[in-house]
N, C-alpha and C positions, 0 to 999 in steps of 0.2 A: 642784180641779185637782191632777192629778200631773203629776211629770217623768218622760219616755219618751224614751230614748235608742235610734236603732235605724239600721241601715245600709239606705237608700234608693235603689236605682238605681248601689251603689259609691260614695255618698256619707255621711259620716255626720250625721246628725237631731236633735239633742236638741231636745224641747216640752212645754209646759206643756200638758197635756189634759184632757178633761172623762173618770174612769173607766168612761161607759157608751159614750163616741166608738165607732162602729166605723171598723175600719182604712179601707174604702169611702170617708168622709169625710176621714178626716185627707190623705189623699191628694191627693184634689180638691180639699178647699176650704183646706185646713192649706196642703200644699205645689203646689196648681193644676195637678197631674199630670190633665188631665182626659181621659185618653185609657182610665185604665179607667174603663169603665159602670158606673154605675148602675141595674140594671134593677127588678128583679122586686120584690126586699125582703125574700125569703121562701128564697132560698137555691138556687129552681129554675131560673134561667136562665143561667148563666153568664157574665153580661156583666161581674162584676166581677173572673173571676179572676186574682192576680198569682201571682208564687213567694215562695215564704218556703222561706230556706233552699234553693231549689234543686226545692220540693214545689208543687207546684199549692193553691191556697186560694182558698176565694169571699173577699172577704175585705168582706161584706156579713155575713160569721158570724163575723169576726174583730175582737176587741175592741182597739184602738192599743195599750191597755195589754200586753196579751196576745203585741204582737208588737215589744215593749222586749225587747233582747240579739240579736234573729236579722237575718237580710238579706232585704229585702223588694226584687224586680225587677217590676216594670208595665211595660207596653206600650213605654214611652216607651224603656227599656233596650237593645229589638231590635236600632234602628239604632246605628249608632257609625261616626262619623269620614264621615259621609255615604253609607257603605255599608248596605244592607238587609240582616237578615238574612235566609238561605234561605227561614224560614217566610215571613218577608215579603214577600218574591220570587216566592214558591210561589203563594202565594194573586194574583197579580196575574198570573203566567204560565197559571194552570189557570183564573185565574175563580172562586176560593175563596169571594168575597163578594159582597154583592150592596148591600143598604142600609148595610151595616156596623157595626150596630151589635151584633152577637154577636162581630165580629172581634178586639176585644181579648184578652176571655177565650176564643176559639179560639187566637189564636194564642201565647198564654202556656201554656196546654193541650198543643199541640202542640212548642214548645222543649222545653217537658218533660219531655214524652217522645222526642224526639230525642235530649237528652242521656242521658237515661238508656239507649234502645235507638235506635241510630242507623239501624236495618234492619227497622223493624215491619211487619207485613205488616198490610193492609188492616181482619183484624179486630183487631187490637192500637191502631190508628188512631181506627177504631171506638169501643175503648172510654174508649180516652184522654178520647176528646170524648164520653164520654155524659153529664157533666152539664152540657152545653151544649145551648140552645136555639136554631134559625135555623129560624128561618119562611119565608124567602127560599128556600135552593140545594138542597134537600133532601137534602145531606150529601155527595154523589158527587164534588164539585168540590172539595169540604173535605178529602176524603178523598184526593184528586190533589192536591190541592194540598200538603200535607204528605208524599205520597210523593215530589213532585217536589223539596222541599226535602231529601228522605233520599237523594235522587239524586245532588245537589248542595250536601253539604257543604261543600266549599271555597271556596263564597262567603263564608266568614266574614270582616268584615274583618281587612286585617293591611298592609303595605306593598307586599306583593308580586302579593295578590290584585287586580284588575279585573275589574269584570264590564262585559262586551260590547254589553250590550244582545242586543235581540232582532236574527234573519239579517239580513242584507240582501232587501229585496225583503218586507218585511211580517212577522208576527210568523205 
């Protein structure tokens, strides 16, 4: 066992870990974040990825030990104060998902690259999410879905932001 000290969600972590844990684990079964996936095991599906540091990681290729000193954000991060974030909003306005279970690491993929380029065009979208796997929506909705979030930044929460829900008269 070592000790791993690491900022979680803006929270900080210190744990006594096994040196081969991958981060995947410590997540879910350390601190019950189980909102990122588990998928594949092999690094090709995308269902686990979080941020570290503000970067996209599978983090089924990422060792706990490995991610002692940096900031690790999962799914669980999105929301705040009861507010969704845009991707999250996005994907529920356009239809983004379908079974759900690629949606995590979709949409940690997609903050991503929002914060990094808050105006991507379609194939920038595209590539952001190429190492993600959905079997489900065949990408077009995913792909609306994150633009509709780059449409509407100012949902972010804050005290002044409200979001309205969908028109009156149906969505």
């Amino acid at each position: 066992m070592m000790p791993v000290s690491l900022v979680v969600n803006g929270e900080p972590v210190t744990r006594e870990v096994e040196p081969r844990q991958l981060l995947v684990h410590f997540l879910r079964d350390d601190l019950g974040l189980t909102g990122t996936h588990w998928g594949c095991d092999t690094s090709n599906c995308g269902a686990c990825v979080v941020l570290m540091d503000g970067e996209p990681v599978k983090s089924c290729t990422v060792l706990t030990a490995m991610a002692g000193g940096h900031e690790v954000r999962t799914v669980e991060s999105l929301e705040r104060d009861g507010y969704l974030d845009p991707v999250q909003q996005g994907f529920i306005e356009c239809h983004g998902l379908q079974c759900g279970f690629c949606t995590p690491g979709m949409l940690m993929s997609a903050r991503a690259l929002l914060d990094a380029n808050p105006t991507p065009s379609d194939d920038e979208v595209r590539e952001a999410i190429s190492g993600q796997i959905c079997r489900c929506t065949g990408y077009r909705s995913i792909v609306r879905s994150v633009q509709w979030a780059a449409e509407h930044p100012d949902l972010v929460p804050g005290p002044e932001v409200v979001w309205p829900g969908p028109p009156a008269g149906g969505a």
